[in-house]
C-alpha positions, -999 to 999 in steps of 0.1 A, spaced: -218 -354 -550 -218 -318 -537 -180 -304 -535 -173 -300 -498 -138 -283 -506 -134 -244 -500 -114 -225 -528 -80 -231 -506 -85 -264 -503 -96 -265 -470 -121 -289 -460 -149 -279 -444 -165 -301 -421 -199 -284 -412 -203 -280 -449 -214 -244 -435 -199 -233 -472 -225 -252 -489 -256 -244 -470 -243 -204 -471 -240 -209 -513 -276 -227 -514 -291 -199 -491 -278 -174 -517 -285 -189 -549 -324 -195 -534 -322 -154 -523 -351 -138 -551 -371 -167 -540 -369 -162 -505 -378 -129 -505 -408 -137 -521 -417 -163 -494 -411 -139 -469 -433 -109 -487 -463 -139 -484 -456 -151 -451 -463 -115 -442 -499 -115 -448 -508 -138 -425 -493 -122 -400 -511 -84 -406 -544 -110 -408 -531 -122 -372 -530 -92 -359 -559 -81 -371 -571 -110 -355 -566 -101 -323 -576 -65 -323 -609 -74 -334 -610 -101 -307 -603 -73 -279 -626 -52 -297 -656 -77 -294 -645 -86 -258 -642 -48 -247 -680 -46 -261 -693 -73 -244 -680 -58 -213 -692 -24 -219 -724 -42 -222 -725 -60 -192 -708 -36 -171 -725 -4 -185 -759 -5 -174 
C-alpha cells in the first residue's frame, strides 16, 4: 500500500504527492518517449507539405495551360 502521508504528517487527499514522485522517478524514461514520439511528428509534417506539394501541381497542371 503506497504511503499517502507527506513528510509533516499531513495527509494528502489528491495523492498529488505520489503521482509528482512517480512522474519523477519515471523522468530518463520519459524523455526518451518524448525524443520518439517526435518522429512521427517531423514525418507528419512532412506529410502534409508533400500533400500541398502534389495538390499545388495538379493545379498548376490544370490551371496552367
Amino acid at each position: 500500500m503506497a504511503n499517502t502521508q507527506g513528510p509533516q504528517g499531513n495527509h494528502d487527499p489528491a495523492g498529488s504527492t505520489q503521482m509528482f514522485r512517480a512522474f519523477v522517478d519515471e523522468g530518463p524514461q520519459g524523455g526518451r518517449q518524448q525524443a520518439a514520439s517526435s518522429g512521427p511528428r517531423i514525418g507528419l509534417i512532412l506529410g502534409v507539405v508533400v500533400a500541398v506539394a502534389v495538390v499545388a501541381a495538379v493545379a498548376w497542371l490544370a490551371f496552367g495551360k
